[in-house]
C-alpha positions in Angstrom: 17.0 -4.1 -13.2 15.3 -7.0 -14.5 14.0 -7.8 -10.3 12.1 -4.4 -10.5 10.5 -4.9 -13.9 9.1 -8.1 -12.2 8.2 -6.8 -9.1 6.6 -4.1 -11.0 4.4 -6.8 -13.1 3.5 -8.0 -9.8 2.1 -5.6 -8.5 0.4 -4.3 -11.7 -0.9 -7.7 -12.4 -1.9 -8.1 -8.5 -4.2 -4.4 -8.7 -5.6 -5.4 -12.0 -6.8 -8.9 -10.6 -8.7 -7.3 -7.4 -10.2 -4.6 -10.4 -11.2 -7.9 -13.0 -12.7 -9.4 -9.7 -14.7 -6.5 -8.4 -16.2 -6.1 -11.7 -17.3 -9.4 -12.4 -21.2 -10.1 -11.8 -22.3 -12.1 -9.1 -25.6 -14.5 -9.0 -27.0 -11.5 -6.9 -25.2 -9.0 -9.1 -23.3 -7.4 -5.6 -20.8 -6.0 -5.6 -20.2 -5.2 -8.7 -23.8 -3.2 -9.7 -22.4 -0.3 -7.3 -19.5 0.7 -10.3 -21.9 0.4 -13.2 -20.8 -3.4 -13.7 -24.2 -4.4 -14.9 -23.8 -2.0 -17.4 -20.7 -4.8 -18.9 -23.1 -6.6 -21.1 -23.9 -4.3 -23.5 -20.4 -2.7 -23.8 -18.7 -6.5 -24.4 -21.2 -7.9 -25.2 -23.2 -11.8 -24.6 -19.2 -12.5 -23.9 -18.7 -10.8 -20.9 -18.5 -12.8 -18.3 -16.0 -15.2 -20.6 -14.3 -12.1 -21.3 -13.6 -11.0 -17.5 -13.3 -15.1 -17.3 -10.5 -15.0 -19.4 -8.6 -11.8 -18.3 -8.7 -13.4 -14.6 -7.4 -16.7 -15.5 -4.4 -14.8 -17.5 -3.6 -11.8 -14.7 -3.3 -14.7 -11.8 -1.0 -17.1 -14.2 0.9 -13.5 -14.5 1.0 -12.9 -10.7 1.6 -16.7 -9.9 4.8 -16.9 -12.6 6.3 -13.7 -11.3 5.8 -14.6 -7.6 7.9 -17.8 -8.3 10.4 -15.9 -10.7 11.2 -13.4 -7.7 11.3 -15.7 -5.6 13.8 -17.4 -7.2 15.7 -14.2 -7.9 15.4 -13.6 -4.0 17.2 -16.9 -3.2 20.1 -16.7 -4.7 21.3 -13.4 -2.4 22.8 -13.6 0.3 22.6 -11.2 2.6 21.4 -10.8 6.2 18.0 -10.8 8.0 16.7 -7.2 9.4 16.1 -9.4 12.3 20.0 -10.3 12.0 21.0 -6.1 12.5 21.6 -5.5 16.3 19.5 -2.9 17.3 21.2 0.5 18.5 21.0 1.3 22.0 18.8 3.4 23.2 20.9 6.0 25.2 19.1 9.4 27.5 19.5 12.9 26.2 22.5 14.2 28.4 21.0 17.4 28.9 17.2 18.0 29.4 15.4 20.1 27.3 14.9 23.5 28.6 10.9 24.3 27.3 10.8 27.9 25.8 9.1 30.1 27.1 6.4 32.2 25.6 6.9 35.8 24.4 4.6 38.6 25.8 4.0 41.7 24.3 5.2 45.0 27.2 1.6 45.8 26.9 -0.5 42.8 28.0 2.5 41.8 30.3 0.9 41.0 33.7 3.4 43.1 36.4 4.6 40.7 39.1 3.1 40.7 42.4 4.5 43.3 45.1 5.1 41.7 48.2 3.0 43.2 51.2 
């Protein structure tokens, strides 16, 4: 239980980094003028690039302390590698597959050719 409530801060805290990031403003105010991100001053404020500063400084310690937390979770298992599993083999249908034919109406049925 506790291994999925990590995983699922990882991957929260991964999403919300790339989202912090995006909206951050550039020198050349790039990428993040096409989602309104100019508009970020005046709704935090002068503090706004401190602000998204912050919040990307504390998401990656997040993502940084739960990457070594699972991973230290993961090492403690023991269990086998997918590349360990033998693959099945691959055996041949033992009967082909007879393709169905298609159903036509009495009416448009074409009459066979009489022999001359």
């Amino acid at each position: 239980m506790f291994h999925g409530i990590v995983t699922a801060v990882q991957v929260l805290s991964g999403l919300l980094i790339i989202v912090v990031i995006l909206l951050q403003q550039t020198k050349g105010a790039g990428f993040s003028s096409v989602f309104g991100g100019g508009g970020g001053d005046s709704i935090f404020g002068s503090t706004a690039g401190n602000v998204l500063t912050r919040t990307t400084v504390v998401l990656a310690a997040v993502f940084a302390i739960s990457s070594v937390s699972l991973g230290l979770m993961g090492r403690g298992r023991v269990g086998k590698s997918v590349l360990d599993i033998p693959t099945a083999a691959v055996t041949e249908p033992a009967a082909p597959v007879a393709t169905p034919q298609p159903i036509v109406p009495e009416d448009l049925a074409v009459p066979a050719p009489v022999g001359d």
